[in-house]
Structures are given as structure tokens and as C-alpha cells.
N, C-alpha and C positions, 0 to 999 in steps of 0.2 A: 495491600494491593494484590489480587491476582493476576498472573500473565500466564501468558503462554507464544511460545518463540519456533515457527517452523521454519527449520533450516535447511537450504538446497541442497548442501551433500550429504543428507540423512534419507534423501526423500529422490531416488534414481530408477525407479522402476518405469520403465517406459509406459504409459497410456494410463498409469496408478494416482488417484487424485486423493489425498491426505487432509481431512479437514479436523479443525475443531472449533469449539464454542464456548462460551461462558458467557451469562445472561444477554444482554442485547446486541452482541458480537460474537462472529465467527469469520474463520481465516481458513484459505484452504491454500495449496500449492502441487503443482507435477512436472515433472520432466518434461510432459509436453505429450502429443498423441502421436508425434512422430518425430524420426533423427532431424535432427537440427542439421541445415543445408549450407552450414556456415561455418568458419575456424571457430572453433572454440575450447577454453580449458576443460572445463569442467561440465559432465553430465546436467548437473542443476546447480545453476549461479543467483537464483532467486530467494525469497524469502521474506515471511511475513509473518505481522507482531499485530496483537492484543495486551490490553492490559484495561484493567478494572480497578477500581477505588471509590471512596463513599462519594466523589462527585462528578467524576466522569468515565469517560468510556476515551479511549485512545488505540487507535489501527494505524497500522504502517506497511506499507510493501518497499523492498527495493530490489530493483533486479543489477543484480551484480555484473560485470563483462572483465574480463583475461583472468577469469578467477572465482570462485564463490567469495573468497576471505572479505572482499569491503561491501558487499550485502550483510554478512553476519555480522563485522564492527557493528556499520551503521546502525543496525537493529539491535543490538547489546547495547552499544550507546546509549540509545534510545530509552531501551527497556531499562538501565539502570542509572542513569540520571533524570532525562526530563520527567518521565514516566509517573513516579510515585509523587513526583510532586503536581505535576500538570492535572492528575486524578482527585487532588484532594481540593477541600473548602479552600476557598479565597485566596488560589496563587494566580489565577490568571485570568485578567480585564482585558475587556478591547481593546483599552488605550495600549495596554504593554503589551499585546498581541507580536506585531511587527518584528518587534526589539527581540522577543522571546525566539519567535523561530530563528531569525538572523543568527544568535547567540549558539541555539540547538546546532546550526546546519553548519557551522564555522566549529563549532568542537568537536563531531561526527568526522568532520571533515579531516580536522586534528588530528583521530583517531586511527583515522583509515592511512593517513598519509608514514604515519608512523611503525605502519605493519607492512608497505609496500615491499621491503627485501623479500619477503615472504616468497615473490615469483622473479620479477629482475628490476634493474636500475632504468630500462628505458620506461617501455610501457606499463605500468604496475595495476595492480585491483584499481575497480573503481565502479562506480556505483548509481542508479538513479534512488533516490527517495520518494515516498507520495505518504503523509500522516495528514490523518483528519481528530481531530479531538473534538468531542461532544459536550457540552457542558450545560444541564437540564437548569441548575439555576439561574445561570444567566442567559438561558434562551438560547445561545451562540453555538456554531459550527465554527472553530477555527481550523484551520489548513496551511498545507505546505506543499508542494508537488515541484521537484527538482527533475529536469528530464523529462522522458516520455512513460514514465508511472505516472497513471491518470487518475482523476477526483471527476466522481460524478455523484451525484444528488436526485432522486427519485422525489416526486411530487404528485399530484394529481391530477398534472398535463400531463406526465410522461418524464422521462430522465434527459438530464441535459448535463453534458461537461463541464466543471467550474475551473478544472486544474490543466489548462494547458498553459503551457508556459510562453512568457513575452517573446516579441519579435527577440529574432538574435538569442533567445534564450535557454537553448539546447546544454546542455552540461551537465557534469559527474560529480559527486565527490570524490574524492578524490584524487580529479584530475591537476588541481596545481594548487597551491598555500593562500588561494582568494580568502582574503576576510570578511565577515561575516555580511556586511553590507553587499559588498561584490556577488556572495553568492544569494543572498535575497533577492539581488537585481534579476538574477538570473532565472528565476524559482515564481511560479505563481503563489503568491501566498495573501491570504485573506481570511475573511470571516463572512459569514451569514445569519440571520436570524431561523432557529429549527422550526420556526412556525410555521405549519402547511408540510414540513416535509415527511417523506417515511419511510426514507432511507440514503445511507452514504456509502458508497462505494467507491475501494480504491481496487487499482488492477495493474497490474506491471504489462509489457506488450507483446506477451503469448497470446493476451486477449484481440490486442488492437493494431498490429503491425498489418499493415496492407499486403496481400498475397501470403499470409503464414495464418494472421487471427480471422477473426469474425469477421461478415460485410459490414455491419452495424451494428457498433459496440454498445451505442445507448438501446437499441432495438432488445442484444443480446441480453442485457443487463434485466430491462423491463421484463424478458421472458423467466427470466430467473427469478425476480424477486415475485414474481405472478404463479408460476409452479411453489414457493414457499410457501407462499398467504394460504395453503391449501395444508399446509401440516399444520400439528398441534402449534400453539403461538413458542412455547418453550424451545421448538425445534427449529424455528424458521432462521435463525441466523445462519446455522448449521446450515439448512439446505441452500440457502441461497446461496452461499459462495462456494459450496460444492457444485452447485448444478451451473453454475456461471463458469470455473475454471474446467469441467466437463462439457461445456459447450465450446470451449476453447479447444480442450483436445481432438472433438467431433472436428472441426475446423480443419485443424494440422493434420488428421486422418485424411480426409479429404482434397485436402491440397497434397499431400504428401510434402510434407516440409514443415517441420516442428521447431519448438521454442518453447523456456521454461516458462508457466505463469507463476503467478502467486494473483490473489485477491483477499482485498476484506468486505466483511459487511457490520454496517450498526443496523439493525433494524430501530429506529426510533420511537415506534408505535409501541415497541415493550418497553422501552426505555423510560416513555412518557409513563407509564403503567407503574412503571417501578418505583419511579419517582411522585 
């Protein structure tokens, strides 16, 4: 499996957008294009994951709050348990789809809650999620989006939001010892068939916070992945989630009020290629 893991307190230069890629995925992250207008710990509490194996492609964003430390569990979690297996031949069907995030989001959770001394005993780290997994032989998009880290899907109408979360369904990891069911209730999570589509994008809410990100996130989205389709094909995952979390900062410049992002992108179109 290849990964790669961009972390929000390695990455604090104010208006600096930090991306990388590996085949049909790319991640990028920043501080933000302006100070953040709000309490907050730490410079950059974001952070987002890729990882690669002979049969998927797997992205994750989470944007961390009183803290970076439970954006980075999460995403190490991530990255070293579900990760190299969710990538390979025949670990994961529709049918166990469900069961599997619920399992993920409740050990993450585990994870985080176990490093909480880390800041103090009241309010401790804690975390949104948003993972999309590709998986070319069975056709399938599965998904997860905990909180307001968003899933959106690019088609040939245009881009549309998959990952907002149920009524009542606002929440962290985290934030209390929910078990795994509890916090799936809480969590959009599903699947899709990738046919017709040509790309997935996840974005933490540097992108999409009303008065800080963008007026139109699927709008922003569609401009990004439309500036990509114009580079070499090898480069496009790259640019799009660069030019997507750089229109985020355009944003925060112009409102004056900043927030960290993170995003990912699969472009599918190489992916289908590849495969």
C-alpha cells in the first residue's frame, strides 16, 4: 500500500496550500488564507489522508477542534488499520459495508478518546471525519462523513453533496464513548455505484462554512475539477485539490476571516484507466 498523511501542525504557514498525489488521488491542506476569527488551539487542526493498494484508492479528511491531536489519531488510525486492508482484493462488499464503517468510526473513536489528557479532562481533542473508498472492481463508492467534513461526487450534471449528515446528526469523535452503531446513526454513510461518475471529493469546512468559505461549494468544486481536466491526466488529481483548497483561501482573503482546510480528490476517470 502507498499512503501519504498531511498533518495540520507541520503545515502553518498562513495563505500556503501543501498538496500531494499518487495515481488517481490527491490531498492538499492550509492554515487558511486568513487568521482564524475564532478561539482556537492550534494554527492548523486539519488534516488529510490518501492511501493506495492493488484494489482501491481510499481519502479522508478530518478537521480537528481544541486541538490538532484527534484529526491526526483519526487519520493514523485510519491509515494503519482499515487502510491496507479496505485497499486490497475481496475485503469489502456492500453487504458489510455498513458494519465495516460503524467498526472503523467506533475504534477511531477509541483512539482519540484515549489521548484526550493530551490538552484537559473537560473539553478534550476531537474531531470531524469524511472517508470515501473507491473500489473499481465492484463498481462501488463507499463512504463515511461524520460532522460537517463533506462528500461530494462530480458527474456529468454537475457536482452534488452525498455526505451530509442525518437530521440531529452534528458530532465528533471524540466527543463521548458512543458505540459504533450510535455513532453510524450519526454519520452519513453509504455507497454508490462509480458508474457515470468522475470524481469524489471530500473537504473539511475551510471550504464550506457560510461567511468564512466559498458561496458555492459544489459550484467551487466544479471550477476546480474543470481548471484540472486541462493538465497532463497524471497531474490532475494534484491540481484539483490544490486549486479547490486555493479557492478556499481566495475566500477567507476576501472575507477576512480564516479557517484551516484540508481536501481530497480521486479523480475516477484515471482510475477507470488504470484499472
Amino acid at each position: 500500500m502507498r499512503a501519504a498523511l498531511l498533518r495540520g501542525r507541520e503545515h502553518v504557514e498562513l495563505g500556503a496550500v501543501d498538496a500531494v498525489a499518487e495515481g488517481a488521488a490527491g490531498i492538499a491542506i492550509s492554515r487558511g488564507g486568513a487568521l482564524k476569527a475564532y478561539a482556537h488551539h492550534d494554527p492548523n487542526e486539519d488534516g488529510a489522508l490518501l492511501a493506495l493498494g492493488d484494489a482501491g484508492v481510499l481519502v479522508a479528511v478530518a478537521d480537528g477542534h481544541h486541538g490538532f491531536e484527534a484529526a491526526e489519531v483519526a487519520l493514523e488510525y485510519v491509515a494503519t488499520h482499515p487502510a491496507p486492508h479496505w485497499t486490497e482484493p475481496g475485503t469489502v462488499r456492500p453487504a458489510s459495508w455498513a458494519r465495516q464503517a460503524a467498526a472503523v468510526l467506533e475504534d477511531a473513536n477509541r483512539a482519540i478518546l484515549g489521548e484526550r489528557g493530551a490538552r484537559d479532562e473537560g473539553y478534550g481533542p476531537r474531531t470531524t471525519l469524511a472517508l470515501a473508498l473507491v473500489r473499481p472492481a465492484e463498481g462501488q463508492l463507499f463512504y463515511a462523513a461524520l460532522g460537517d467534513s463533506r462528500l461530494y461526487v462530480a458527474d456529468a450534471e454537475g457536482v452534488r453533496d452525498v455526505g451530509a449528515p442525518p437530521a440531529g446528526g452534528a458530532a465528533f469523535l471524540g466527543q463521548d464513548a458512543a458505540a459504533g452503531a450510535a455513532l453510524a446513526a450519526r454519520a452519513a454513510v453509504g455507497q454508490l455505484p462509480l458508474a457515470g461518475l468522475r470524481a469524489v471529493v471530500l473537504a473539511s469546512d475551510g471550504l464550506t462554512q457560510p461567511g468564512i468559505g466559498v458561496d458555492d461549494p459544489c459550484g467551487a468544486i466544479a471550477q476546480a475539477l474543470g481548471a484540472a481536466a486541462g493538465e497532463p491526466a497524471p497531474l490532475r488529481p494534484l491540481a484539483a485539490a490544490r486549486g479547490l483548497a486555493e479557492r478556499a483561501c481566495a475566500a477567507h482573503r476576501r472575507r477576512r476571516s480564516g479557517d484551516n482546510v484540508a481536501c481530497a480528490v480521486v479523480w475516477l476517470e484515471l482510475e477507470s484507466a488504470a484499472g
